[in-house]
C-alpha positions as a Python dict, from the first residue, in 0.01 Angstrom:
ca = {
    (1, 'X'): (0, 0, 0),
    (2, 'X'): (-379, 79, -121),
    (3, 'X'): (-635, -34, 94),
    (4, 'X'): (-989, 41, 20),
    (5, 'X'): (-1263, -47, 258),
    (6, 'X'): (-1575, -270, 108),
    (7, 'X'): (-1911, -262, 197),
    (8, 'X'): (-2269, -394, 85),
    (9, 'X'): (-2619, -357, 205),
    (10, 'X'): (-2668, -712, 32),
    (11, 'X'): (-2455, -890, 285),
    (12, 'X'): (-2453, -867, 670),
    (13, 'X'): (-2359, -600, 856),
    (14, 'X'): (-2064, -657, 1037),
    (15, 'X'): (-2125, -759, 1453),
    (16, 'X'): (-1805, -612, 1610),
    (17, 'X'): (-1489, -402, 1524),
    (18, 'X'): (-1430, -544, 1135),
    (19, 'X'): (-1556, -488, 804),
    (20, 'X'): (-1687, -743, 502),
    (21, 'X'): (-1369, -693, 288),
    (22, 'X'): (-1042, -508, 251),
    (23, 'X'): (-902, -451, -107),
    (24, 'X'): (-569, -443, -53),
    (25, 'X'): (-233, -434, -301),
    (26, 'X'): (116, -464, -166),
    (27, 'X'): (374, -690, 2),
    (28, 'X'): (207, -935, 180),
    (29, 'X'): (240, -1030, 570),
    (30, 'X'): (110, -1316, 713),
    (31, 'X'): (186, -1353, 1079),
    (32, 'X'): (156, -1684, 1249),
    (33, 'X'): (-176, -1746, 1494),
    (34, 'X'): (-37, -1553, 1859),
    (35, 'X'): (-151, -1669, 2216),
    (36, 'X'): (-65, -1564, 2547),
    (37, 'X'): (274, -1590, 2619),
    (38, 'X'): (518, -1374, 2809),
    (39, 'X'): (771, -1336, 2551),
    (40, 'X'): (1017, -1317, 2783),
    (41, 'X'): (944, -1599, 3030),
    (42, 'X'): (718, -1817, 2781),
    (43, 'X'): (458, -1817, 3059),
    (44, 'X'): (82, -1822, 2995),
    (45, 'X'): (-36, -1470, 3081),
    (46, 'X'): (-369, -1401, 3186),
    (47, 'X'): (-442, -1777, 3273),
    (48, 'X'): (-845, -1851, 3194),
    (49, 'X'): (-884, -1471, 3114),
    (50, 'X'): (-970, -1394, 2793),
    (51, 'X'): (-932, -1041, 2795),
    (52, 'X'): (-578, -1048, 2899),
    (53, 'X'): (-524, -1334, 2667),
    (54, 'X'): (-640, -1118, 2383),
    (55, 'X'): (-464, -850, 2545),
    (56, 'X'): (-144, -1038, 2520),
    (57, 'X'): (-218, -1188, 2155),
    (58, 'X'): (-260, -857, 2031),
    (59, 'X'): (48, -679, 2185),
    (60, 'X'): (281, -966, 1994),
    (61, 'X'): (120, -954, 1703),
    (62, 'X'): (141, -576, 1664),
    (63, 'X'): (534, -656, 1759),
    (64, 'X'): (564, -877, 1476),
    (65, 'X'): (410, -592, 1284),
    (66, 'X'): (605, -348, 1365),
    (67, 'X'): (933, -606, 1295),
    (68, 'X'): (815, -652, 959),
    (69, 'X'): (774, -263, 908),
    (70, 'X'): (392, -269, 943),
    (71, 'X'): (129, -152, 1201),
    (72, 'X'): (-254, -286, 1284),
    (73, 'X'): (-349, -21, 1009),
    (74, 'X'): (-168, -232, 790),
    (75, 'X'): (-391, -571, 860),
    (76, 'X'): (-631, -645, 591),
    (77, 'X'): (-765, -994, 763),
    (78, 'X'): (-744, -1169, 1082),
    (79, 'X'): (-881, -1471, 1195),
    (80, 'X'): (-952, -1514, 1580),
    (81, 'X'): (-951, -1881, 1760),
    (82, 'X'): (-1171, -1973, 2111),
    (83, 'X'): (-1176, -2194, 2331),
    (84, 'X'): (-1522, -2116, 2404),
    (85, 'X'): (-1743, -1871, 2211),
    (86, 'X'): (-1929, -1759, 2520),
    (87, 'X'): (-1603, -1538, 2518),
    (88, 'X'): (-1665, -1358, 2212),
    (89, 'X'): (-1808, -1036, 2411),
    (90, 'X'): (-1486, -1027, 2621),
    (91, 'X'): (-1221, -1069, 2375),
    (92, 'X'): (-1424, -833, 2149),
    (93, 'X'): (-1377, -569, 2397),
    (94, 'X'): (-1059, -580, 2365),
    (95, 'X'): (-1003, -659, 2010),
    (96, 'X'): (-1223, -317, 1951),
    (97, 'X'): (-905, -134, 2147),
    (98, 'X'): (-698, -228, 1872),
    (99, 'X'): (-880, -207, 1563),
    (100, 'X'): (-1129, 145, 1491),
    (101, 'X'): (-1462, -19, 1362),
    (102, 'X'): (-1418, 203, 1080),
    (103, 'X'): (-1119, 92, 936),
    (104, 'X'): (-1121, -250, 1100),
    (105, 'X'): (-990, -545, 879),
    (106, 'X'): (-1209, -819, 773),
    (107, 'X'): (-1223, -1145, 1027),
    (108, 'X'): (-1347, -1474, 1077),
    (109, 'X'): (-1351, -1594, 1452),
    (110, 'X'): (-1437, -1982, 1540),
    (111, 'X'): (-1506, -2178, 1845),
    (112, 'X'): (-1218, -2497, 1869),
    (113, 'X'): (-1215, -2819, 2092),
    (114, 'X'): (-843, -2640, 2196),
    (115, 'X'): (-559, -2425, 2152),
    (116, 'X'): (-177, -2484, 2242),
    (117, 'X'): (-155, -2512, 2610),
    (118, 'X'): (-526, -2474, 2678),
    (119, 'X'): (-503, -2043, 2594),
    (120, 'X'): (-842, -1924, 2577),
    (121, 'X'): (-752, -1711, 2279),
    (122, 'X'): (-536, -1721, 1940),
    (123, 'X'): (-502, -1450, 1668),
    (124, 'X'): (-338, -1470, 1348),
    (125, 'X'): (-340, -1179, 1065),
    (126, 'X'): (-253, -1072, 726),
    (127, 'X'): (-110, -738, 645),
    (128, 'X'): (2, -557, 291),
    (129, 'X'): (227, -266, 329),
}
């Protein structure tokens, strides 16, 4: 896979752990939107916390990753879901654990009137290895 960083001083700066654009070339990935669930139990984990939500999100995503043969490096886009975006700080926090700012992937993150079984938080990515 090639994946080159992009950057411009004629768009916005980025305001967290991700960068404008990825060019990327490769197989593709795409990995279905992940909330907080115990994969295990299929119990809400972290319920009304959105750090552990994230937490949680992240951790299966980065196993469906690593099924596929990938790894976070490997994600040239996510796109992040809230409840409510007065969480943003919280579940960038954590998201910022997972991804260096330098080598972040591009992402788009939304408020919604609600997620599948009221989560707080809901990931989904794109990789190219």
């Amino acid at each position: 896979m090639t994946r080159t960083i992009i950057q411009t001083n004629a768009a916005p700066a980025p305001v967290g752990p991700y960068n404008q654009a990825i060019l990327a070339s490769g197989q593709m990935i795409f990995v279905a939107g992940q909330i907080a669930l115990d994969p295990a139990t299929g119990a809400i984990v972290g319920e009304g916390d959105v750090a552990a939500q994230t937490e949680r999100s992240l951790t299966s995503l980065k196993a469906i990753l690593e099924a596929a043969g990938a790894t976070l490096q490997d994600v040239v886009k996510t796109t992040v879901f809230l409840a409510d975006m007065n969480d943003f700080s919280a579940m960038n926090a954590v998201y910022a654990q997972y991804f260096d700012e330098a080598t972040a992937p591009a992402r788009a993150c939304v408020e919604v009137s609600r997620l599948p079984k009221d989560v707080r938080v809901e990931i989904d990515c794109i990789a190219v290895i």
